[in-house]
N, C-alpha and C positions, 0 to 999 in steps of 0.2 A: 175316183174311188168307188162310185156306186157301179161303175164297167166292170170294175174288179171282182167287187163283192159277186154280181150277177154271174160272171165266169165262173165263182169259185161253187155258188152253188149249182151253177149247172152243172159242172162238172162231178160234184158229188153224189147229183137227181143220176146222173150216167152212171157211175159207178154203183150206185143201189139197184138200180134199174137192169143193168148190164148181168149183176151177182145173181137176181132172181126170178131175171126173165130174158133167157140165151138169144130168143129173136130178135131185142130191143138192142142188141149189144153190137152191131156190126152195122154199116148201110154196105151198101153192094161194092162200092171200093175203096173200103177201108181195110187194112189189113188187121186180118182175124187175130192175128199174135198180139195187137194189142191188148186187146177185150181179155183173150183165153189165159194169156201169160203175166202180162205186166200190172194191168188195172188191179187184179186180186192178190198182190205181191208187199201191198203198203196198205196200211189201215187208212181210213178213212180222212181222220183224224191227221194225221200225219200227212197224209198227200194233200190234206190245204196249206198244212204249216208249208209246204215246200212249193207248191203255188205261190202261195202269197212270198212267199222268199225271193222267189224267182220273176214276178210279174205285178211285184207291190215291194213293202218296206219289212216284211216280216222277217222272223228271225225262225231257223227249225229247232225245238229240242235235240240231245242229243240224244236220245230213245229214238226219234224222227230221224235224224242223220242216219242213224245204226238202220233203220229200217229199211232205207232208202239205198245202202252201199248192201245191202242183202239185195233189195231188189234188183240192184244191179245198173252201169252205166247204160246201157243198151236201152232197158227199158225207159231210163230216164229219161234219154236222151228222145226216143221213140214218144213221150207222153206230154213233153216239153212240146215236141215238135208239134205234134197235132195239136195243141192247144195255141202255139205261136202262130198256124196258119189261119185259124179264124182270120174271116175279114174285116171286124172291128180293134185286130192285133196287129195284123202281118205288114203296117209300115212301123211298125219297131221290134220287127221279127231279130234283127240281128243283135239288137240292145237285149231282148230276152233269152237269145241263146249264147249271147256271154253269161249274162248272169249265169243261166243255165248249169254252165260249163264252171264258174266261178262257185257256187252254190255244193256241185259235185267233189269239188276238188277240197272245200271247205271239210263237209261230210265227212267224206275219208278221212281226213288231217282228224277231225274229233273222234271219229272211231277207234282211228289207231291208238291213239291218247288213254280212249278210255277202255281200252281190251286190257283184259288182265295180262300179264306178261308170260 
């Protein structure tokens, strides 16, 4: 649990970090699409609930799901990944990219539900 927590805030110190200081946002081979496209695609707020969905017990709003099917699978998939290959993750890389993928497919199902018709 305290792994988790740490992940969740680092990854938010990144995301603050990345929004207000473009050099901070990339190391030399990471791909730039993430940083420029996906990271500023979901609020803050929302990419823990789906963190913590995806790589703990949490559950996401469905404001957070709607967010999340805007940002798009690509992205998710992309934001998932590089958090799944940390080295204190990547022996249950494949347990987090089910969720992953379980998580995504949830999202949508409640988006559609809750779209006006």
């Amino acid at each position: 649990m305290i792994n988790l927590n740490v992940i969740m805030v680092s990854f938010v110190i990144l995301v603050v970090a990345s929004t207000f200081i473009p050099s901070l946002a990339v190391e030399e081979n990471e791909p730039k699409k993430l940083w420029d496209q996906c990271v500023v695609k979901i609020s803050p707020k929302c990419a823990l609930h789906i963190i913590y969905q995806v790589f703990g017990n949490g559950v996401a709003s469905i404001p957070c799901c709607q967010e999340l099917v805007q940002e798009g699978k690509e992205c998710h998939d992309t934001l998932v990944k590089y958090i799944a290959d940390r080295p204190s993750l990547i022996g249950n890389e494949p347990k987090y990219l089910q969720k992953r993928d379980e998580v995504w497919a949830h999202c949508v199902s409640v988006s559609k539900a809750s779209s006006p018709a």
